[in-house]
ZABA-839819 format. One record per atom (N, C-alpha, C, O, CB): z, x, y. Coordinates in steps of 0.2 Angstrom, whole numbers, plus 5000, padded with zeros to 4 digits. Each point is the difference from the previous one (the first is absolute). Glycine has a CB too. Layout:
BEGIN
ZXY...
END
This chain:
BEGIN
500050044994500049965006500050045006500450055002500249864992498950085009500150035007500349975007500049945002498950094992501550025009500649975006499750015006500050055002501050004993498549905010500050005005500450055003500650004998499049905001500250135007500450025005500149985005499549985004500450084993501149945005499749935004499950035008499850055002501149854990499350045012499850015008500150075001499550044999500849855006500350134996500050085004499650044998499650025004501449984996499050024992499750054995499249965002499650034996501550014992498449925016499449994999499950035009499550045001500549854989500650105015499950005006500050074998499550025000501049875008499950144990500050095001499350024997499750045004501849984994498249954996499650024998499350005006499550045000501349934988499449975016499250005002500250045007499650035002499849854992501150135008500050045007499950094997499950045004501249865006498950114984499950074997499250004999499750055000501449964994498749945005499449994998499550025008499650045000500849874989499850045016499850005007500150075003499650015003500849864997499950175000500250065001499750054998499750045004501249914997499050054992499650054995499149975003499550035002501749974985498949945012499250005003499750015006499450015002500649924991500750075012499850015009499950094999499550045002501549845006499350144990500150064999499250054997499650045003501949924994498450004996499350034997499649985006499650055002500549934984499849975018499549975004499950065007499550035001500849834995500350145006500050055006499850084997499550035003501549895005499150114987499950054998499450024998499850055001501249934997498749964998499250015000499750005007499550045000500549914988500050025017499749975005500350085005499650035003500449804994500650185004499950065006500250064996500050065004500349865007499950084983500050064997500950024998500550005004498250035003501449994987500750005001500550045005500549985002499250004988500050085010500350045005500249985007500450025004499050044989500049885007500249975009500549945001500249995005498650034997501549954990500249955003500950024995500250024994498349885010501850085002500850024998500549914996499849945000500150185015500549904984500649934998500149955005500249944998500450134996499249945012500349965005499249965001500049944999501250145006498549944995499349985000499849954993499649955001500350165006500449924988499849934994500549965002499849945000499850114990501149985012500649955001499649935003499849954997501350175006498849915003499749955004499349975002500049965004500850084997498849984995499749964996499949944996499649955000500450125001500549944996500249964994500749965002500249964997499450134994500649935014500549945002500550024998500249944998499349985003500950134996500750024999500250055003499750045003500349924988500750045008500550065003499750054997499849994994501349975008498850085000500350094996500450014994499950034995500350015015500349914992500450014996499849974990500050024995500849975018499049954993499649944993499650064995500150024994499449855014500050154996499750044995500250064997499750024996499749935008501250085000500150064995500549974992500150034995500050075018500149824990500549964995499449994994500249984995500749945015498650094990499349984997499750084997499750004994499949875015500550184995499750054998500250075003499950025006499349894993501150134996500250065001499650055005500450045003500049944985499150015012499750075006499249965001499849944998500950214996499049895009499249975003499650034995499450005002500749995010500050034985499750034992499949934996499549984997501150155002499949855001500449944993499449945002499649984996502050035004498549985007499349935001499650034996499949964995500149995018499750104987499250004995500249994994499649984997499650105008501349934992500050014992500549945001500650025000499250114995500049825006500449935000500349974992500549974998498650005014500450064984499949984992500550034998500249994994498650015005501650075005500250044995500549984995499750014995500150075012500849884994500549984997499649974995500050024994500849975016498849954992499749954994499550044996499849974995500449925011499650194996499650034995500650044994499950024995498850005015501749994993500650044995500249954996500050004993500650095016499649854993500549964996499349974994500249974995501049995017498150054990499749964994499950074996499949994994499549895012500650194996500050044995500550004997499850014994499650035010501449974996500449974997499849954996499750034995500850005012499549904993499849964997499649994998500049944998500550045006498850074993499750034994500450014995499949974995499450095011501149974994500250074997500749924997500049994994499750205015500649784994500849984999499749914997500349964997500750145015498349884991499849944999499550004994499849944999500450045014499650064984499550004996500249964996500649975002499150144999500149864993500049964992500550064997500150065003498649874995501550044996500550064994499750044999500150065000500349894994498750025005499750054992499550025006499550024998500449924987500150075021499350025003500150075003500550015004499249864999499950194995500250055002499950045008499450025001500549964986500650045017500150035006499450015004499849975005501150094991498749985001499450035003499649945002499849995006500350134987499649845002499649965002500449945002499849954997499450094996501349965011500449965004499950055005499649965003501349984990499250105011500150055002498950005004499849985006501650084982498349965007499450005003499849935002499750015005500150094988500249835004500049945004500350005008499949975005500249984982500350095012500450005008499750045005499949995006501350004989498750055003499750075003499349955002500049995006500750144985498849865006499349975001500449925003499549975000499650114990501249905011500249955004499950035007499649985004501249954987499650125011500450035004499350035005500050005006501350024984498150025006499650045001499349955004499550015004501150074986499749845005499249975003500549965006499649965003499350004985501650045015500349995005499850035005499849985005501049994989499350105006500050055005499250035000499950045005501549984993498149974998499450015003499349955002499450015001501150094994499949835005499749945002499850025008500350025004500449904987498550055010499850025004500649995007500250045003498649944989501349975008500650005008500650064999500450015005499649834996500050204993500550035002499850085002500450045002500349874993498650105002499650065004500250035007500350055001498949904993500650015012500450035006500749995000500250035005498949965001501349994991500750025000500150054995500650035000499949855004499250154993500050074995499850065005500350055001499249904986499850025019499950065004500349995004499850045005499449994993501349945003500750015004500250055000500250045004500049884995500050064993500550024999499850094997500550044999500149824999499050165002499650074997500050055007500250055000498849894989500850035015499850015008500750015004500050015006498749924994501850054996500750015004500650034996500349974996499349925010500550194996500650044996500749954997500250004995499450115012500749865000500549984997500049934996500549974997500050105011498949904992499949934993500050044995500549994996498649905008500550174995499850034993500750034998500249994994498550035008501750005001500650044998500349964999500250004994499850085012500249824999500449964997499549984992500350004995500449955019498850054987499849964992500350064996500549984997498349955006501150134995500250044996500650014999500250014994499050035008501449945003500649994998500249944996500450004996499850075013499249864993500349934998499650024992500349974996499749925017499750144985499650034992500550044999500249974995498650045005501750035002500450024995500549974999500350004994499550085009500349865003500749974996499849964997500549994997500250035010498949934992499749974996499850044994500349984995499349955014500150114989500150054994500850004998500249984994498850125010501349915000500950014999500349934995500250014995500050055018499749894990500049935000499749994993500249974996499850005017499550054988499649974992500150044995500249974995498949995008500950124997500650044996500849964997500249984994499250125014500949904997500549954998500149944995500449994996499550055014499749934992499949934996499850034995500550024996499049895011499950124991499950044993500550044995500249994994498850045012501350005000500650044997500649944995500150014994499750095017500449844993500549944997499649964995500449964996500350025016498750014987499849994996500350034993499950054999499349935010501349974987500050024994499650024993500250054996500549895010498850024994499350014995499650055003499450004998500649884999500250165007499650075001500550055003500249995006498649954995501250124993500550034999499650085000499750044996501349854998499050105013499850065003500350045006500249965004498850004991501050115006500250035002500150005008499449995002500250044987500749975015500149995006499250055003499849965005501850024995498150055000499750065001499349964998499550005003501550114995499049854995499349984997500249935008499650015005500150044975500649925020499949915005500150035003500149955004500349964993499750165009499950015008499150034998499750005006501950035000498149994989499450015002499549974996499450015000501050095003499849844994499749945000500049965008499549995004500850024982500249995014500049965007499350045007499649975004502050004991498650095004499750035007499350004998499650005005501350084998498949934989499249975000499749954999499449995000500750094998500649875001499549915003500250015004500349964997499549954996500550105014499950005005499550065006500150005006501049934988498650105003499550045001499549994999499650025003501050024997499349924993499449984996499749945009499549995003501150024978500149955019499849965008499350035003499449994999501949995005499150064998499950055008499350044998499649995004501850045000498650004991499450044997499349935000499550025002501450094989499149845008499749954997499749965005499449995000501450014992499649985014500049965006499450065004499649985004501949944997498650144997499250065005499450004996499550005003501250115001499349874989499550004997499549945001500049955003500850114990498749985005499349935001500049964996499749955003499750115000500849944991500349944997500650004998500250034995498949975001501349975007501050005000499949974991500150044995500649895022499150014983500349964992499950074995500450024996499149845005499850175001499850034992500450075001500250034995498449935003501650075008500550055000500850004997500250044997499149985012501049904992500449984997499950014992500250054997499949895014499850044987499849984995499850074996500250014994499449875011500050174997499950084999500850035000500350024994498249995013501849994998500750025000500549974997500650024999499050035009500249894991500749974996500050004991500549994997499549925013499250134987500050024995500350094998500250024995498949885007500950135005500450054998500849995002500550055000498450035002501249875001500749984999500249984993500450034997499649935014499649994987500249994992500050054997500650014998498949905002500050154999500150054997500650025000500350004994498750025009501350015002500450035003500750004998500450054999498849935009500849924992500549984999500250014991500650024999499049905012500150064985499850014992500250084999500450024996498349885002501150135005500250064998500949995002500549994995498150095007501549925003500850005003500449944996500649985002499150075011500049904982500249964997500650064993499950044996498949865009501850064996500350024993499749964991500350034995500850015015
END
């Protein structure tokens, strides 16, 4: 059964939403470098405050997804069926995740984000800790009893497999090429 969320949890959600989208709008339109917090602030019709209540830094607006892309990688790894095995839980998410981010509308928000040091440095830190996070889940996983060392570099290479994938000229078929040497990978580090 699914729990509506009620008034508050809908109002918060949409003034996050409003914010994150004033923000991508002015960013594409005068460039990120030109436009500051107080500028989406007001834009978008809230305090400063509202939106740092919504969003840790001016990095966070572009990667609005991050939270809800960590918690569904997680929830690969902890949501799967009994008998269904990691990896191809694992790679379903990853190619979910891949045809998200190189759909045509999100092309100039990638050359945003390639054309600007500190997006690329925030994305590379939100990939580590999302590697962290999906390591984790792997690791409490009872039915896979592997090493702390094998689930932090599983993790770092479906979450790289992403990132390698989303430059390629064909994202699906690269997926899919590197999720076979994950499998590999994995079989061998299997006990």
């Amino acid at each position: 059964m699914t729990v509506e969320p009620g008034r508050r949890a809908r109002k918060k959600a949409a003034t996050r939403r409003k914010i994150a989208d004033t923000a991508l709008r002015l960013f594409l339109d005068r460039g990120y470098d030109a436009v500051g917090i107080r500028d989406v602030a007001a834009e978008a019709d809230v305090a400063v405050t509202t939106l740092f209540s919504h969003f840790a830094s001016k990095e966070a607006l572009i990667f609005e997804q991050d939270e809800n892309f960590e918690q569904r990688l997680a929830q690969a790894v902890t949501g799967r069926a009994p008998d269904e095995p990691l990896i191809p839980a694992l790679h379903r998410e990853i190619q979910a995740m891949v045809r998200h981010c190189t759909a045509d509308s999100a092309a100039p928000i990638w050359r945003m984000i390639d054309e600007t040091p500190a997006l690329r440095e925030y994305e590379e830190s939100m990939r580590l800790r999302h590697a962290e996070a999906l390591a984790t889940a792997i690791a409490a996983d009872p039915d896979l009893p592997q090493s702390t060392t094998a689930c932090r570099t599983l993790a770092r290479f479906a979450i790289d497999a992403y990132a390698v994938a989303r430059e390629e000229a064909d994202p699906q078929a690269a997926v899919d090429e590197i999720f076979r040497m994950i499998e590999a990978a994995w079989k061998v580090t299997s006990p």
